[in-house]
Backbone and ligand atoms as CSV (ligand in chain L), in Angstrom:
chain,resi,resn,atom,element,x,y,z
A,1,UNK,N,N,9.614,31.098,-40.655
A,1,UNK,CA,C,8.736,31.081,-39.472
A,1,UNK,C,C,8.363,29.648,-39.111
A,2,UNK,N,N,8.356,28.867,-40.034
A,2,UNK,CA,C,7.692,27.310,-39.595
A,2,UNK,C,C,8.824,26.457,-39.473
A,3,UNK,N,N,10.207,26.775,-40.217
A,3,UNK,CA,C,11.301,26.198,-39.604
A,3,UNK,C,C,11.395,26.517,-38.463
A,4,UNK,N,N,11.576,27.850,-37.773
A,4,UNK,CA,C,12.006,28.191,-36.673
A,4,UNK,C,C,11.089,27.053,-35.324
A,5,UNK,N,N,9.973,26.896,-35.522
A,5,UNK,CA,C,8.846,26.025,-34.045
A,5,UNK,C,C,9.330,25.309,-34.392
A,6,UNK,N,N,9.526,24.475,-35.983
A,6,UNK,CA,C,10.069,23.211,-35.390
A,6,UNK,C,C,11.682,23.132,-34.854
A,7,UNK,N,N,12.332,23.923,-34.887
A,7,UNK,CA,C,13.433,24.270,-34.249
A,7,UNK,C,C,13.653,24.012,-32.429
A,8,UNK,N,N,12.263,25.111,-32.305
A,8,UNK,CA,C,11.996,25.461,-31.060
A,8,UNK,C,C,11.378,23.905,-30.492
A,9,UNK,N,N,10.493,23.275,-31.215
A,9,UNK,CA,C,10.087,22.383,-31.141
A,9,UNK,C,C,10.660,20.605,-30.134
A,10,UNK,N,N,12.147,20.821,-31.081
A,10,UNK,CA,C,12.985,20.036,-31.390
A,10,UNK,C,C,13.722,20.202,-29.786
A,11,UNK,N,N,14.264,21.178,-29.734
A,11,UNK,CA,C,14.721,21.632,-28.510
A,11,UNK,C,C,14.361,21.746,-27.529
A,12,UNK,N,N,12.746,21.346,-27.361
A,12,UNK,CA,C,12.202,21.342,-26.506
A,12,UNK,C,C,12.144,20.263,-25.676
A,13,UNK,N,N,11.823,18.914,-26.761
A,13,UNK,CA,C,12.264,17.599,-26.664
A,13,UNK,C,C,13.308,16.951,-25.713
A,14,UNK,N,N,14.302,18.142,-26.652
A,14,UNK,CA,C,15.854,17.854,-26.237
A,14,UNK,C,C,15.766,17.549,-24.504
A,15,UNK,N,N,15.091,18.864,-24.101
A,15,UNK,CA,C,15.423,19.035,-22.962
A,15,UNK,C,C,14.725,18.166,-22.173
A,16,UNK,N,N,12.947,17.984,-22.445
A,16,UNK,CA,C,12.350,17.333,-21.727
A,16,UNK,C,C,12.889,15.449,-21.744
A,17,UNK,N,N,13.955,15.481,-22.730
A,17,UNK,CA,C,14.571,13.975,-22.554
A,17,UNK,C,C,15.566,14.343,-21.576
A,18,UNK,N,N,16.470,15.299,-21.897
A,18,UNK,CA,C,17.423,15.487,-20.432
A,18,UNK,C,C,17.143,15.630,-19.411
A,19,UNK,N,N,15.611,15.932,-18.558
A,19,UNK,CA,C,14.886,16.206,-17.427
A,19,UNK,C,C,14.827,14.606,-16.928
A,20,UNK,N,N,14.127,13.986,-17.867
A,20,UNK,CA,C,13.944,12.689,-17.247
A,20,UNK,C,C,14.915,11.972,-17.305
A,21,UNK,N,N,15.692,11.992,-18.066
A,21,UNK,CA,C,16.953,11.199,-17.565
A,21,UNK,C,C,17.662,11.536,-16.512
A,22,UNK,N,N,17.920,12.805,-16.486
A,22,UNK,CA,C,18.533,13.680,-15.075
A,22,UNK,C,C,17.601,12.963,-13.304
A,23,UNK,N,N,16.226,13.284,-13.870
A,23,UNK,CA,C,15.529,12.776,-12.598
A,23,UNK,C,C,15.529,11.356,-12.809
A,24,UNK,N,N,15.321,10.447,-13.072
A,24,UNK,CA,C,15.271,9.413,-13.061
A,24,UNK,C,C,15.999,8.162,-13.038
A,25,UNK,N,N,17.459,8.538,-13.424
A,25,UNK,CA,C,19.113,8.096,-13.503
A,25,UNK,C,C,18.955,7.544,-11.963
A,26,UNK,N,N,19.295,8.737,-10.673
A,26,UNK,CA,C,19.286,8.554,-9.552
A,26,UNK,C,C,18.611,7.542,-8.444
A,27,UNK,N,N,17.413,7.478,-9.262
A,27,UNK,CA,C,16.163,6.753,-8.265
A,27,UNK,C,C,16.580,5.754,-8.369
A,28,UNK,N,N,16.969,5.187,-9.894
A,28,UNK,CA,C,17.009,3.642,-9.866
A,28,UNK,C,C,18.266,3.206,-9.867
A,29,UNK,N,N,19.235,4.302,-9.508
A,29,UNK,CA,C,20.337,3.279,-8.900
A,29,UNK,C,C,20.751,3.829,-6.879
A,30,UNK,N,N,19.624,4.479,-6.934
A,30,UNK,CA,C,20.137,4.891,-5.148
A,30,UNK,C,C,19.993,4.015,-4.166
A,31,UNK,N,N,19.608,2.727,-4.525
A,31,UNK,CA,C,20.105,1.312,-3.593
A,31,UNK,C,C,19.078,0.069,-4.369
A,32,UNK,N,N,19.660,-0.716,-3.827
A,32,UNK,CA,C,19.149,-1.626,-4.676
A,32,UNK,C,C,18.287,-2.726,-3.279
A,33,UNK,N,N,17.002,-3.199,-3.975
A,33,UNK,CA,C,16.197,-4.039,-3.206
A,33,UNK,C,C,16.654,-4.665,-2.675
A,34,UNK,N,N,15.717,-5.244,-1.187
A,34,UNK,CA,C,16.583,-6.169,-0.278
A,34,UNK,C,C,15.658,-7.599,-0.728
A,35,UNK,N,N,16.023,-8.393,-1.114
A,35,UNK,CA,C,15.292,-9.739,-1.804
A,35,UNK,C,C,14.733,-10.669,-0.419
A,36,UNK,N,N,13.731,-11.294,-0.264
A,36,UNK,CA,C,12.701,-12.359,0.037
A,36,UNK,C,C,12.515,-13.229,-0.742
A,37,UNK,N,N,13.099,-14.597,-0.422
A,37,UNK,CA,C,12.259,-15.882,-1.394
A,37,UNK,C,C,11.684,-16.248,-0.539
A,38,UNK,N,N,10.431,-16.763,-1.803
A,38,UNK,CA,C,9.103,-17.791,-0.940
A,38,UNK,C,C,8.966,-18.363,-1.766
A,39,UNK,N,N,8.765,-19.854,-1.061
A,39,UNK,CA,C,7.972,-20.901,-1.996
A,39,UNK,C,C,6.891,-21.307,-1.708
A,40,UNK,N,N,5.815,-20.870,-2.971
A,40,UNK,CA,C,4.455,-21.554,-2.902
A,40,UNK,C,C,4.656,-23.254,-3.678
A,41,UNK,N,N,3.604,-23.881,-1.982
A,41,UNK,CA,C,2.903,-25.220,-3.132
A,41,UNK,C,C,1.389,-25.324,-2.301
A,42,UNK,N,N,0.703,-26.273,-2.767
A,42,UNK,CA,C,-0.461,-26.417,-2.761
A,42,UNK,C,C,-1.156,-26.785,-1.894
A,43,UNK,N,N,-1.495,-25.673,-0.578
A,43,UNK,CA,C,-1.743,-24.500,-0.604
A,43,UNK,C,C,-1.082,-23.578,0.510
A,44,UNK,N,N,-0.050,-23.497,-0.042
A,44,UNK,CA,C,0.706,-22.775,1.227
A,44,UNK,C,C,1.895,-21.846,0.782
A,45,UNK,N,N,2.523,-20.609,1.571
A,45,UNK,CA,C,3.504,-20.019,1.554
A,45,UNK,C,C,4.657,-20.662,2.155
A,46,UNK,N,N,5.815,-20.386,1.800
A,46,UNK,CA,C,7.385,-21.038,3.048
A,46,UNK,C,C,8.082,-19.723,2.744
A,47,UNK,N,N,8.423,-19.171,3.230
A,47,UNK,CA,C,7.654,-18.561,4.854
A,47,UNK,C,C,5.994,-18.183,4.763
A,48,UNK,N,N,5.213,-18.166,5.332
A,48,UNK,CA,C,4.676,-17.358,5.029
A,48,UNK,C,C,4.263,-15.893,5.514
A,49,UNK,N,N,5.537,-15.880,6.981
A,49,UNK,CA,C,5.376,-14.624,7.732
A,49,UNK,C,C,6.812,-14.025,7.013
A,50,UNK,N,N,6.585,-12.745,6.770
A,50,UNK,CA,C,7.944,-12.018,6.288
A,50,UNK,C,C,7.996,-10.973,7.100
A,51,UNK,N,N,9.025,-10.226,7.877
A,51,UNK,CA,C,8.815,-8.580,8.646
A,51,UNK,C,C,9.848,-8.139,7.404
A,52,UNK,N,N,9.344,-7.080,7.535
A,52,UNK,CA,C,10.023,-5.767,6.340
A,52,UNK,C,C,10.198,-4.690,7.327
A,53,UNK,N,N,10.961,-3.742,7.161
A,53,UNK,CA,C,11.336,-2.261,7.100
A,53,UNK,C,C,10.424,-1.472,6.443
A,54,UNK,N,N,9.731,-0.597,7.417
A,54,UNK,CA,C,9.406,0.704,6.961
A,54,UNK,C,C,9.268,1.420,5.535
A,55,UNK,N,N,8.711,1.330,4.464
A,55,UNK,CA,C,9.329,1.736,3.263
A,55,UNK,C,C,10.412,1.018,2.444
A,56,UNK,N,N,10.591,0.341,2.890
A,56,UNK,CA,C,11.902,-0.978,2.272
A,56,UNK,C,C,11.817,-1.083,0.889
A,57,UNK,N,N,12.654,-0.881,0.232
A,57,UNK,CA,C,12.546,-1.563,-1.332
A,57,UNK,C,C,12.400,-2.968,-1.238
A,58,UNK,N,N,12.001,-3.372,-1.659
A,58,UNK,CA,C,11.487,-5.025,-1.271
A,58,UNK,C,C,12.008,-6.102,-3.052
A,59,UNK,N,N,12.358,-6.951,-3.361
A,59,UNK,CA,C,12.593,-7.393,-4.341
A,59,UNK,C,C,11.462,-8.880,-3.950
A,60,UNK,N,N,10.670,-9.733,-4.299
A,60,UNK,CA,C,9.777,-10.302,-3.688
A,60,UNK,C,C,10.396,-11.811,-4.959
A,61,UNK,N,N,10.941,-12.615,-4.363
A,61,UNK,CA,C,10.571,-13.620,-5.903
A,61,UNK,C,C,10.462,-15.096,-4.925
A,62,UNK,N,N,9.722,-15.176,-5.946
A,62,UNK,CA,C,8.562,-16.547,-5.504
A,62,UNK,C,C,8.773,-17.614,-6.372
A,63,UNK,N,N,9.092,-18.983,-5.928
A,63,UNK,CA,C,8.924,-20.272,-6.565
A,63,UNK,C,C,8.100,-21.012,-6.478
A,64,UNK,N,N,6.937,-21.508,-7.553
A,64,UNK,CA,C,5.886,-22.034,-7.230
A,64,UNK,C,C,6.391,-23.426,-7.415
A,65,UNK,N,N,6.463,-24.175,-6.379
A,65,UNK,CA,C,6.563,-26.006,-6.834
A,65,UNK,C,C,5.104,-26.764,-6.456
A,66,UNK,N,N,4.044,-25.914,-6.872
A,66,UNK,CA,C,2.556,-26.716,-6.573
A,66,UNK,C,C,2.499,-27.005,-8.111
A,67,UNK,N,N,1.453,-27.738,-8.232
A,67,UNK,CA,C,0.949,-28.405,-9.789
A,67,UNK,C,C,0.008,-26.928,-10.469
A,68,UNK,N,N,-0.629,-26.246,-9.609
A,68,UNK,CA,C,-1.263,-25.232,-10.218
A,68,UNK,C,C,-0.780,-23.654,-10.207
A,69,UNK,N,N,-1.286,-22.966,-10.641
A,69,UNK,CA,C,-0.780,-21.737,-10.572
A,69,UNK,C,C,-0.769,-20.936,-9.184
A,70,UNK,N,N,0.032,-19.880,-8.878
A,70,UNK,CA,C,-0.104,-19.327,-7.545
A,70,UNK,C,C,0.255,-17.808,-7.302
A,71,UNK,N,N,-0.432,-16.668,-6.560
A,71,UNK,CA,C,-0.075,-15.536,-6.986
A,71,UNK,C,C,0.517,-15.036,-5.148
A,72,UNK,N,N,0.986,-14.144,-5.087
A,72,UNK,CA,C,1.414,-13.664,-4.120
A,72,UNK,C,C,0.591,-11.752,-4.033
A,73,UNK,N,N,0.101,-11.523,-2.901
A,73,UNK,CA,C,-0.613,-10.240,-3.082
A,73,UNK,C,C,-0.540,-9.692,-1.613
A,74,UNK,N,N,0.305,-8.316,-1.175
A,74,UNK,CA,C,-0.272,-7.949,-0.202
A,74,UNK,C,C,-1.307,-6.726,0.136
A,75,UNK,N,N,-2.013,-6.930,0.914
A,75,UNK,CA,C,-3.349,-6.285,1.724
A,75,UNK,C,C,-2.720,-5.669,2.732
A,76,UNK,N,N,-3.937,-4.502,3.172
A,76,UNK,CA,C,-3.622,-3.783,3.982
A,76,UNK,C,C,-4.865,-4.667,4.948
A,77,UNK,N,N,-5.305,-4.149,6.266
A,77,UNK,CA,C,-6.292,-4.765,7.026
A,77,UNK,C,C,-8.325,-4.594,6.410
A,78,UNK,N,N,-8.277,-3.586,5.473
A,78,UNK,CA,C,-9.570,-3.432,4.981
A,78,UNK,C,C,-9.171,-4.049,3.225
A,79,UNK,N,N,-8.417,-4.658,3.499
A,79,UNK,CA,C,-8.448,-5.376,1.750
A,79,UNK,C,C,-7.677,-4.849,0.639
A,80,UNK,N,N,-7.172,-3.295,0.693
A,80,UNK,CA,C,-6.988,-2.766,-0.088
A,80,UNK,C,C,-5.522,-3.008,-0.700
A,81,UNK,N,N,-4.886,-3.584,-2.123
A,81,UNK,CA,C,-3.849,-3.768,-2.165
A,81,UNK,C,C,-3.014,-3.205,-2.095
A,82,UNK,N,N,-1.412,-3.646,-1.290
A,82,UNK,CA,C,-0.604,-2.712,-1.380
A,82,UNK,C,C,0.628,-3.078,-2.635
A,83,UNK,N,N,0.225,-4.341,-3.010
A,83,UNK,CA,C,1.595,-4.492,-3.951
A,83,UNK,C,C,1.005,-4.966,-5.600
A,84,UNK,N,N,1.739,-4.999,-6.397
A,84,UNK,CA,C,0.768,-5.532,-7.689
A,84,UNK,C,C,0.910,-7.402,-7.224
A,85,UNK,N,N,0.234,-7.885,-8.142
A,85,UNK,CA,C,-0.508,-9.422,-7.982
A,85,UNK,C,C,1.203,-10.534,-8.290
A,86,UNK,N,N,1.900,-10.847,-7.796
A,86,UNK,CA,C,2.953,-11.460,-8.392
A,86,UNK,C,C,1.912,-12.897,-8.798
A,87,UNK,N,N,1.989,-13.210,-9.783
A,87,UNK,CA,C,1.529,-14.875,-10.881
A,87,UNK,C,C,2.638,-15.395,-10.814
A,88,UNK,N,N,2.495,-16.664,-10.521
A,88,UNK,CA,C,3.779,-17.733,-10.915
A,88,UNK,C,C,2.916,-18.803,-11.102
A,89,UNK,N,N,3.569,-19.202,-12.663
A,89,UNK,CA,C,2.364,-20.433,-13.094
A,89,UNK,C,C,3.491,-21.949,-12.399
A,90,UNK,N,N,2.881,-22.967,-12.073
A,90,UNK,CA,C,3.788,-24.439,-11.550
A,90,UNK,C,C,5.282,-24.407,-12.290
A,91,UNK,N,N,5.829,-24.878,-11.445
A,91,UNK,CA,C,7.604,-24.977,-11.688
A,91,UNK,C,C,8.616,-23.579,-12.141
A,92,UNK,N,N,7.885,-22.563,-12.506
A,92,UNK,CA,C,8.451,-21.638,-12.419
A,92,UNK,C,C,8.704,-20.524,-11.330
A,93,UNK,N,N,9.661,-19.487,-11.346
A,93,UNK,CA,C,10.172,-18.844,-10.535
A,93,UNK,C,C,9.720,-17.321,-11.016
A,94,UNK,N,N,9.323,-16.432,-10.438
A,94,UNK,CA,C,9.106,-14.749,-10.618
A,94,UNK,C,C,9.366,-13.547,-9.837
A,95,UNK,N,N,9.693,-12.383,-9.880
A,95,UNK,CA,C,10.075,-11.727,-9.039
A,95,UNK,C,C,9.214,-10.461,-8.792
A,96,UNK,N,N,9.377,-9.515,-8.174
A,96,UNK,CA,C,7.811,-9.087,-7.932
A,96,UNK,C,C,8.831,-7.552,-6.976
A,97,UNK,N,N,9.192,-6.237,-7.707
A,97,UNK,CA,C,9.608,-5.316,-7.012
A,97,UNK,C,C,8.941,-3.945,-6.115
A,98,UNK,N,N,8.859,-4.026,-4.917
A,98,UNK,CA,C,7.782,-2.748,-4.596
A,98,UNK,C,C,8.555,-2.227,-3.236
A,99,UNK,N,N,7.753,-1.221,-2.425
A,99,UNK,CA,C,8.066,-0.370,-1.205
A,99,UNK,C,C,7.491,-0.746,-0.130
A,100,UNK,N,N,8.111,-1.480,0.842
A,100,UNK,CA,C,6.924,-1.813,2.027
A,100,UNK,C,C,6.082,-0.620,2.603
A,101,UNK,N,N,5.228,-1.210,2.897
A,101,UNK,CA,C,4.024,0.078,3.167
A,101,UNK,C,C,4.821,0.771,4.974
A,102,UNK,N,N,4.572,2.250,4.315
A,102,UNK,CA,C,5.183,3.230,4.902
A,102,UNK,C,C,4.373,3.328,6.631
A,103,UNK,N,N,3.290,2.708,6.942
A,103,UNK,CA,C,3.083,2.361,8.239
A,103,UNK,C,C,3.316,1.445,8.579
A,104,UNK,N,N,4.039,1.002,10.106
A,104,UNK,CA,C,4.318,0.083,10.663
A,104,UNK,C,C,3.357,-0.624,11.283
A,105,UNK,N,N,2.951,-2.059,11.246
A,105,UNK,CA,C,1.894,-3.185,11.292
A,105,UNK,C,C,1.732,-4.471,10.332
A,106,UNK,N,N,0.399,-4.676,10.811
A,106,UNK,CA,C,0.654,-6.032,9.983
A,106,UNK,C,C,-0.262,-6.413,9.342
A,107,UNK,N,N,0.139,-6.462,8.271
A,107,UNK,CA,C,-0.757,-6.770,6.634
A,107,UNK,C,C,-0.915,-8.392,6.756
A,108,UNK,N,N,-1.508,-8.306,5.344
A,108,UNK,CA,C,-2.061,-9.656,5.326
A,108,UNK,C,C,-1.424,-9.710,3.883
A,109,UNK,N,N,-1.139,-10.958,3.556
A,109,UNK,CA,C,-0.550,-11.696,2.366
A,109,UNK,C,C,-1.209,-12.650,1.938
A,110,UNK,N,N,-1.838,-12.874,0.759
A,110,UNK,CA,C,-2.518,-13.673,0.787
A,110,UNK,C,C,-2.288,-14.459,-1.442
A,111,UNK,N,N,-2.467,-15.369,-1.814
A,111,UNK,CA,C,-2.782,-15.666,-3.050
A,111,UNK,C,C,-4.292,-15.921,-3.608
A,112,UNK,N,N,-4.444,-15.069,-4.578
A,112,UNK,CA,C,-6.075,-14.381,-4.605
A,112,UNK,C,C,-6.834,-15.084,-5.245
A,113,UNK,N,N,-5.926,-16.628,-6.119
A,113,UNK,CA,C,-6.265,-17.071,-7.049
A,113,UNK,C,C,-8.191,-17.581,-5.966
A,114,UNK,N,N,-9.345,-17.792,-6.819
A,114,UNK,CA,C,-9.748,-17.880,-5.739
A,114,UNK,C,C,-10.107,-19.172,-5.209
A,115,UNK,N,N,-10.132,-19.336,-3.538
A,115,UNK,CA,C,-10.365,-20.717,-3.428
A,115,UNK,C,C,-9.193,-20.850,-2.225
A,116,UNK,N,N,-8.124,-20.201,-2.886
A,116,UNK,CA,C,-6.418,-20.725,-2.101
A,116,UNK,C,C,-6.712,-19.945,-1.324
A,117,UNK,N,N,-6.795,-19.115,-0.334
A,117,UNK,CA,C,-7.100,-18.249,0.544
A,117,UNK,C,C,-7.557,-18.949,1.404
A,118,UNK,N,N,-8.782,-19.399,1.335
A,118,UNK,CA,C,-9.464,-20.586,2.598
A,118,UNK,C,C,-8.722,-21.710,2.501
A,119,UNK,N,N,-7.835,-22.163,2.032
A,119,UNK,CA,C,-7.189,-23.529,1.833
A,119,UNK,C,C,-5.881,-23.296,2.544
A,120,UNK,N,N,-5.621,-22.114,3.069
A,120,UNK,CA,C,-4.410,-21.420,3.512
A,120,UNK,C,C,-3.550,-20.825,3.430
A,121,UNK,N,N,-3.401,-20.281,1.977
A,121,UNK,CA,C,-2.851,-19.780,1.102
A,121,UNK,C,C,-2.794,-18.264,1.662
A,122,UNK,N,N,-2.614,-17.819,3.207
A,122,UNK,CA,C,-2.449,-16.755,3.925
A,122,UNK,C,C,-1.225,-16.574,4.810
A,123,UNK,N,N,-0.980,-15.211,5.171
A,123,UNK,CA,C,0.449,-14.843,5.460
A,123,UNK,C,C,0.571,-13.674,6.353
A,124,UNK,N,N,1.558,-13.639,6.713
A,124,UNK,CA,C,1.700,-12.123,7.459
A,124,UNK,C,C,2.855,-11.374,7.275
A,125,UNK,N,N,2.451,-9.920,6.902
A,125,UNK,CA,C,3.739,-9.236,6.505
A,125,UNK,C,C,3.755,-8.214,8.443
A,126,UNK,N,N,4.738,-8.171,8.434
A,126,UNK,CA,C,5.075,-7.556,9.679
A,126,UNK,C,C,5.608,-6.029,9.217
A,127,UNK,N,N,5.546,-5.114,9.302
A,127,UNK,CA,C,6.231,-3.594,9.017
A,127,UNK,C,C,6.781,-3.034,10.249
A,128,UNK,N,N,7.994,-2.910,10.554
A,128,UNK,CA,C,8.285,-2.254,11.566
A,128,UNK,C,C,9.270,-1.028,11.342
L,1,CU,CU,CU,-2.634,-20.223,-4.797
């Protein structure tokens, strides 16, 4: 009787590993991101206007050539983030993967470190 659950147990596993591999195989190879470079320096984006697509897989990588650190973040119009925080500490390079936001308009981009924001460290994402 206590062999048998862990039997049942075992097999259960089995499957719930074949589920997620089954679902999850697909997603991450059904196209691959469309890449954006930007270079931050002190205190600015190049570009700092980007237009995206609708939902776009977005690949985001950023070269910081300022002396200090620099993050890349986009906002919706009430603040709320839409992408995680990309960090790039001086002389290095990082990449930063997400979905452009599924309404068409225009966000704000900004590096949150704080301080760089009023110094100009602002941007515009375009969604169309
Ligand atoms: Cu900054």
């Amino acid at each position: 009787m206590k062999g048998k659950t862990v039997v049942i147990s075992f097999t259960g596993l089995i499957v719930i590993i074949w589920l997620l591999t089954a679902c999850g195989a697909p997603a991450a190879t059904a196209s691959n991101p469309t890449e954006f470079k930007v270079t931050a320096t002190d205190f600015k984006f190049e570009p700092a206007d980007l237009t995206l697509k609708a939902g776009q897989k977005i690949k985001l990588t950023m070269t910081n050539k300022g002396a200090i650190d620099h993050t890349w973040l986009l906002k919706d119009a009430s603040g709320k983030e839409l992408s995680q925080t990309l960090t790039v500490k001086n002389g290095e390079t990082k990449s930063l993967e997400f979905a452009a936001p599924a309404a068409p308009g225009t966000y704000t981009l900004v590096c949150d470190i704080p301080g760089h924001k009023e110094l100009g460290m602002v941007g515009k994402v375009i969604v169309q």
